[in-house]
NUVEXPA-701233 format. One record per residue (C-alpha): residue in three letters; x, z, y. Coordinates in steps of 0.2 Angstrom, whole numbers, padded with zeros to 4 digits, always signed. Example, Ala and Ser with C-alpha at 12.3 -4.5 7.8 and 13.67 -1.06 7.14 Angstrom:
ALA+0062+0039-0022;SER+0068+0036-0005;
% end
This chain:
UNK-0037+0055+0005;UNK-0056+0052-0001;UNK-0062+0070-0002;UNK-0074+0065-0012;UNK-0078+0082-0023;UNK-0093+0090-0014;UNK-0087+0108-0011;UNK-0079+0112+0007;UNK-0064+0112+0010;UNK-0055+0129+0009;UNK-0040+0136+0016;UNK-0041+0156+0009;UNK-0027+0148-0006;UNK-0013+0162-0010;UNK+0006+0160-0004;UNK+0018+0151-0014;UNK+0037+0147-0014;UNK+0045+0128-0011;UNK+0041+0118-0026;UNK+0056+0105-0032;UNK+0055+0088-0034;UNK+0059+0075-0050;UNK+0073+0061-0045;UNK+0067+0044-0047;UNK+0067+0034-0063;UNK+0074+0018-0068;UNK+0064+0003-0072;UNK+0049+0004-0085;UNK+0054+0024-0089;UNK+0045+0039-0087;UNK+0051+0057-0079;UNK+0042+0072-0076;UNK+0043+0093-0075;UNK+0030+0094-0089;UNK+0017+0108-0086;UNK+0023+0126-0081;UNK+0015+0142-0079;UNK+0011+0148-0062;UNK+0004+0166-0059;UNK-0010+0168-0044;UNK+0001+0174-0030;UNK+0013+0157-0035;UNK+0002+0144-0031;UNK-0006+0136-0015;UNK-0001+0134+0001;UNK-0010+0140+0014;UNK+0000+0133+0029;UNK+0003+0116+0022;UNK-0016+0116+0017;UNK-0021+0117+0037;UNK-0011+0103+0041;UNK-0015+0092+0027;UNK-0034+0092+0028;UNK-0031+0089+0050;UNK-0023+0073+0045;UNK-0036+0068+0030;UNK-0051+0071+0042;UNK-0041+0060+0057;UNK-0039+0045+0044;UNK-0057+0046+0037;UNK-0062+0039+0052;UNK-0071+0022+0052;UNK-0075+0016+0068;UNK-0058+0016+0077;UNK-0055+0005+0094;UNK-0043-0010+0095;UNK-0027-0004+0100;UNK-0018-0020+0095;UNK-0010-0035+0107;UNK-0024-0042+0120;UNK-0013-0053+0130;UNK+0000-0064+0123;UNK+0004-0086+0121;UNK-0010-0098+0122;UNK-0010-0107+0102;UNK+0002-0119+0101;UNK-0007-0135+0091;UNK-0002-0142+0075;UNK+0010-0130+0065;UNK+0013-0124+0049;UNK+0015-0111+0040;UNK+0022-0108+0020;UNK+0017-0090+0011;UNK+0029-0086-0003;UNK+0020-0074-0012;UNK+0028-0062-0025;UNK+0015-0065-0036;UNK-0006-0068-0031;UNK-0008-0054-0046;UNK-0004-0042-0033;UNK-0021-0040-0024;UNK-0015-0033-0007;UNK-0002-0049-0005;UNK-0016-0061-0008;UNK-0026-0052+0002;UNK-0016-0055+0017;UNK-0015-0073+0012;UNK-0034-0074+0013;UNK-0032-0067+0029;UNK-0019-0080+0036;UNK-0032-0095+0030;UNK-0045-0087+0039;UNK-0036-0086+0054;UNK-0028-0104+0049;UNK-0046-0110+0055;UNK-0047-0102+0070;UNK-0030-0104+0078;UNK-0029-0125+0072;UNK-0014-0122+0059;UNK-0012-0127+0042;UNK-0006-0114+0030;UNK-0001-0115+0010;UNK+0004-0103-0001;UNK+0014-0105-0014;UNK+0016-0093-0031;UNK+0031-0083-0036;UNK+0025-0077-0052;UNK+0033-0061-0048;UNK+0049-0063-0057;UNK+0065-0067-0047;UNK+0070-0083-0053;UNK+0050-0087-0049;UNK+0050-0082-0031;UNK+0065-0091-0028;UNK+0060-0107-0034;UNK+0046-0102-0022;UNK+0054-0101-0007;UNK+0063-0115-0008;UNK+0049-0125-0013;UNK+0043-0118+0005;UNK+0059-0124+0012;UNK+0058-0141+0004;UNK+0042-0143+0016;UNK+0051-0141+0033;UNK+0037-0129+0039;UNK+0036-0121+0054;UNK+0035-0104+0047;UNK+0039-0096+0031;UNK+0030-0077+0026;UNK+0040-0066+0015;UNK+0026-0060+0005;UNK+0027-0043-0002;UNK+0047-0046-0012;UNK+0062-0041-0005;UNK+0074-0053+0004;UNK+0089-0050-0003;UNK+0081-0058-0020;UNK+0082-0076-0009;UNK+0096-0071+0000;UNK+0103-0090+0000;UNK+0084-0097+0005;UNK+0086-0085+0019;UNK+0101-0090+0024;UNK+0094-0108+0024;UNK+0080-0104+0034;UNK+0088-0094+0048;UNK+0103-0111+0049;UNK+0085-0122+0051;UNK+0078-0110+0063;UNK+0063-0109+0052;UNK+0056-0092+0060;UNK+0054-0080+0046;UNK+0037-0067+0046;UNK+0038-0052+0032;UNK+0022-0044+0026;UNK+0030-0026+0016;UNK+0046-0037+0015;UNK+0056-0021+0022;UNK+0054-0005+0022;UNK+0048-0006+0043;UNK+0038-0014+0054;UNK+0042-0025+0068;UNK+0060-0037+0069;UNK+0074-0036+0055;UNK+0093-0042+0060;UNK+0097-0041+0042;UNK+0089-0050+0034;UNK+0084-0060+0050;UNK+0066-0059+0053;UNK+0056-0061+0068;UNK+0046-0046+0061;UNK+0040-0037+0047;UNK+0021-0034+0047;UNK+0017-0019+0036;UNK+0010+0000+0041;UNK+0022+0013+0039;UNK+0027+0017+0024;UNK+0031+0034+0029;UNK+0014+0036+0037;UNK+0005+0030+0021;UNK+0014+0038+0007;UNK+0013+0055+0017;UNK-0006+0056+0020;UNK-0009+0050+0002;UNK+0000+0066-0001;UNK-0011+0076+0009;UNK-0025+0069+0003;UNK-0020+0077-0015;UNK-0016+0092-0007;UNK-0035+0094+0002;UNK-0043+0087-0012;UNK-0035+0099-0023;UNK-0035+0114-0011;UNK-0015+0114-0018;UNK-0017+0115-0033;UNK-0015+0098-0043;UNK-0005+0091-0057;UNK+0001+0076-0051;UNK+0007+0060-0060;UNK+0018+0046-0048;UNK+0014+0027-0054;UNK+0028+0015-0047;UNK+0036-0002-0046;UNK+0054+0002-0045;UNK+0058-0015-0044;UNK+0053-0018-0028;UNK+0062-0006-0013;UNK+0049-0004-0002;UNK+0038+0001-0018;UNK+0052+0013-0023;UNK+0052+0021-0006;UNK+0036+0024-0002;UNK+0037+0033-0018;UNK+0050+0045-0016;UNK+0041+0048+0001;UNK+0026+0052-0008;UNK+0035+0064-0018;UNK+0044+0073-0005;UNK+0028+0077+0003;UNK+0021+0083-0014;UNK+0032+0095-0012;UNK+0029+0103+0003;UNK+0016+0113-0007;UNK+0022+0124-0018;UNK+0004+0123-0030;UNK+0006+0104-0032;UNK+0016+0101-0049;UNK+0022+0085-0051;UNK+0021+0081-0069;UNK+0030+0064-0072;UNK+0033+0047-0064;UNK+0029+0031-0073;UNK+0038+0017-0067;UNK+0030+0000-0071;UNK+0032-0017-0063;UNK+0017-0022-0054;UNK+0018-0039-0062;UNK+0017-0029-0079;UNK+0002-0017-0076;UNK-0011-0024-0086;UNK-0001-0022-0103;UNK+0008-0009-0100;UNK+0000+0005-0090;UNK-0014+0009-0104;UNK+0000+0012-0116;UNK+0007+0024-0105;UNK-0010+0031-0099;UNK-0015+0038-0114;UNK+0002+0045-0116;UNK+0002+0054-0103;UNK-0014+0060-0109;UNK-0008+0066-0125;UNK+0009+0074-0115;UNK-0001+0083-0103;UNK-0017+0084-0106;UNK-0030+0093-0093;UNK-0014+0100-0083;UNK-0014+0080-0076;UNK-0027+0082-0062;UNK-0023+0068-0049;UNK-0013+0052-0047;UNK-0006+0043-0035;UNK+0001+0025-0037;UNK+0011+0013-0023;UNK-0004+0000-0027;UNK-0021+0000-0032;UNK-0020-0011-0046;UNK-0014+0005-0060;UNK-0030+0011-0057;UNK-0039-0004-0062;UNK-0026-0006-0078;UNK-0029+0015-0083;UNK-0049+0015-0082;UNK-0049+0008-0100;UNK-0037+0021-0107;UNK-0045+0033-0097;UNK-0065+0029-0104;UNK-0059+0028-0121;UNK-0049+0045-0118;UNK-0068+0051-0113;UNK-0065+0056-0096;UNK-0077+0056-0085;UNK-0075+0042-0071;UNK-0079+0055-0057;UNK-0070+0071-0064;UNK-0048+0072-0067;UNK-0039+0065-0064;UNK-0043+0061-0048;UNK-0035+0044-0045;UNK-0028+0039-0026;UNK-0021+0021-0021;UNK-0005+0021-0006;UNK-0011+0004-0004;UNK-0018-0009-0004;UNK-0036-0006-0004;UNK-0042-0022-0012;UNK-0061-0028-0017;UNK-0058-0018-0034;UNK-0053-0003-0028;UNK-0066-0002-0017;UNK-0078-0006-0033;UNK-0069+0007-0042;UNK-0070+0021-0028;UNK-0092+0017-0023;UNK-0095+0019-0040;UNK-0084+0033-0042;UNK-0074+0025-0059;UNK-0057+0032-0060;UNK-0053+0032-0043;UNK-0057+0043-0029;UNK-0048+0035-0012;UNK-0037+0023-0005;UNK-0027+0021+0009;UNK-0031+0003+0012;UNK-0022-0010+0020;UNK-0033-0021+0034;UNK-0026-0035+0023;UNK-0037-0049+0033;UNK-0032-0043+0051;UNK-0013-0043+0046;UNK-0015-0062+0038;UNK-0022-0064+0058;UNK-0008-0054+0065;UNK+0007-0064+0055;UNK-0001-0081+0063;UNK+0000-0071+0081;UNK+0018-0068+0078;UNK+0023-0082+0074;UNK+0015-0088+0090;UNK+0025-0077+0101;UNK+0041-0084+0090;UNK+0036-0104+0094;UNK+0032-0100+0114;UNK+0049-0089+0115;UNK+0041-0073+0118;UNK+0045-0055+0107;UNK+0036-0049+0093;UNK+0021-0039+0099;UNK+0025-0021+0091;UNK+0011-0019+0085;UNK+0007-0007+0068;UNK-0009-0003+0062;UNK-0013+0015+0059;UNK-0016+0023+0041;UNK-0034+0024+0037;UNK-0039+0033+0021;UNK-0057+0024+0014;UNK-0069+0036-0001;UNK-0086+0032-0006;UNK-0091+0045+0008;UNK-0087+0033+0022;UNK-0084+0016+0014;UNK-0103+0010+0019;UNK-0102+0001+0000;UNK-0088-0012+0009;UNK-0077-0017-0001;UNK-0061-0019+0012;UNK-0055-0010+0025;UNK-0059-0022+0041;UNK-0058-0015+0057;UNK-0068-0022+0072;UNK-0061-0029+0087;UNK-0045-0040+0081;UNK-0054-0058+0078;UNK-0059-0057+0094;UNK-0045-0050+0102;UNK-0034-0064+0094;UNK-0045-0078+0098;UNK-0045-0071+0117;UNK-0026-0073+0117;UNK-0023-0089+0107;UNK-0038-0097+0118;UNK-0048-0101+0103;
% end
């Protein structure tokens, strides 16, 4: 994503056959091919390269227009809304919850949120702590349903409206579970153009390591998705899969950093993980390894695009890009939906696109923020 290595991109890379891809792994293991041997005429590919690096260079772009809701309910006074977060560890679900206080202010509402530690027995104490508050809203915040499959039920017999944010594995309404709508990008959409970020990056050919959350379906997913389009070019090897729970990153990922150091040594090129927090948990393992924070391997976060990363990627220290989330302007978007859900209207459909933020075109921000939604929203809610 963040073509940040400052040679041009090349497309003169030899033809290959289909690579294979590795099978996901079960909680807190570790899979992968190992190196092998590939001769010139096996590696590369040229066709794949083309379309990959047309997709990079649309996503690189920083000043896009608002393409979001601009009519919808005037705000309806004096609500409130419960965040159950997995955990406020994870930076992309506390950075959509910093993004609903804001928009708290503007809209009249009051918002708390409430801690699930990210454990199950945790969140579900969480949730039905939100419930216990007779709110007018509950948020979902980043852990699948079915863990709270009773609070769920509960809230729906209420008729508490409930909003996801990366709840499911798609945007917009759910029947099961019942939600009014599940705020997220596309999955799809993010875990492939992280993928063709590698492959432009690398002009095809990288040795790849996966970093995961099996725990977590839409983590697991967006995953496999990565993966699958890893393997559209036959010069990407992917090496192993390391799956760690986010709630466990910062003790266990620089154990398993500098083993995958001393497996692979310099065959591990890149890596690509469903969060950006891996990245800040491997940098230690990674200086103590001597690697050089701009060289391999080149490190790309599938989301969320937090303050960190964006610390990490300007000063080019163990990571190279992100595929951020706009964290604040979904926090606004989840208080617009639930709008629509107390005046009876439908969700607004909207999905933000994938964006893909390197030092190159980060303007030293430290968030992903497009322009034009505050105003937007303010417009609509009559604020």
């Amino acid at each position: 994503m963040h073509p940040n290595r400052r040679t041009a991109l090349s497309t003169a890379v030899a033809m290959a056959v289909v690579a294979t891809v590795l099978a996901g792994c079960e909680r807190g293991t570790s899979t992968g091919t190992g190196p092998t041997t590939k001769g010139p005429a096996e590696a590369g590919c040229p066709t794949v390269l083309v379309r990959a690096e047309a997709a990079v260079q649309r996503a690189m772009k920083t000043r896009p227009a608002w393409h979001g809701p601009t009519r919808g309910p005037r705000a309806i006074p004096g609500k409130s809304i419960v965040y159950v977060a997995q955990t406020m560890t994870n930076p992309g679900v506390a950075g959509a919850a910093e993004g609903m206080r804001e928009a708290a202010k503007a809209i009249g509402w009051d918002v708390r949120v409430i801690d699930g530690q990210g454990t199950p027995a945790g969140i579900q104490a969480a949730f039905s702590q939100a419930l216990a508050l007779r709110p007018s809203g509950i948020v979902i915040g980043g852990f699948d349903p079915k863990l709270t499959s009773q609070q769920v039920a509960k809230a729906n017999a209420l008729h508490i409206p409930l909003i996801g944010w990366h709840a499911v594995d798609s945007p917009g309404p759910s029947k099961d579970p019942e939600l009014f709508t599940n705020i997220t990008t596309k999955v799809q959409d993010v875990a492939k153009i992280s993928a063709d970020w590698i492959i432009t990056h690398s002009h095809g050919h990288a040795g790849t390591v996966v970093f995961t959350d099996a725990s977590i379906p839409f983590a697991r997913n967006k995953s496999e998705l990565i993966k699958k389009e890893l393997a559209t070019c036959s010069g990407v090897r992917l090496l192993a899969e390391e799956n760690i729970p986010i709630s466990d990153t910062s003790s266990r990922t620089p154990q398993q950093v500098s083993s995958l150091l001393s497996r692979f040594r310099d065959n591990w090129t890149y890596s690509v993980a469903i969060n950006d927090v891996y990245f800040a948990d491997a940098a230690p393992a990674l200086r103590a390894a001597r690697k050089k924070g701009a060289g391999a391997p080149f490190n790309i976060g599938a989301g969320d695009g937090d303050p960190s990363a964006f610390q990490r990627i300007n000063s080019r220290q163990f990571q190279e890009a992100t595929v951020p989330e706009p964290l604040s302007q979904q926090g606004w978007q989840i208080l617009d939906e639930f709008n629509r859900a107390f005046s009876g209207r439908p969700a607004s459909g909207y999905v933000t696109p994938v964006h893909i933020s390197t030092s190159a075109n980060s303007g030293g921000d430290t968030s992903w923020d497009p322009p034009g939604y505050r105003t937007a929203y303010r417009k609509i809610w009559g604020r």
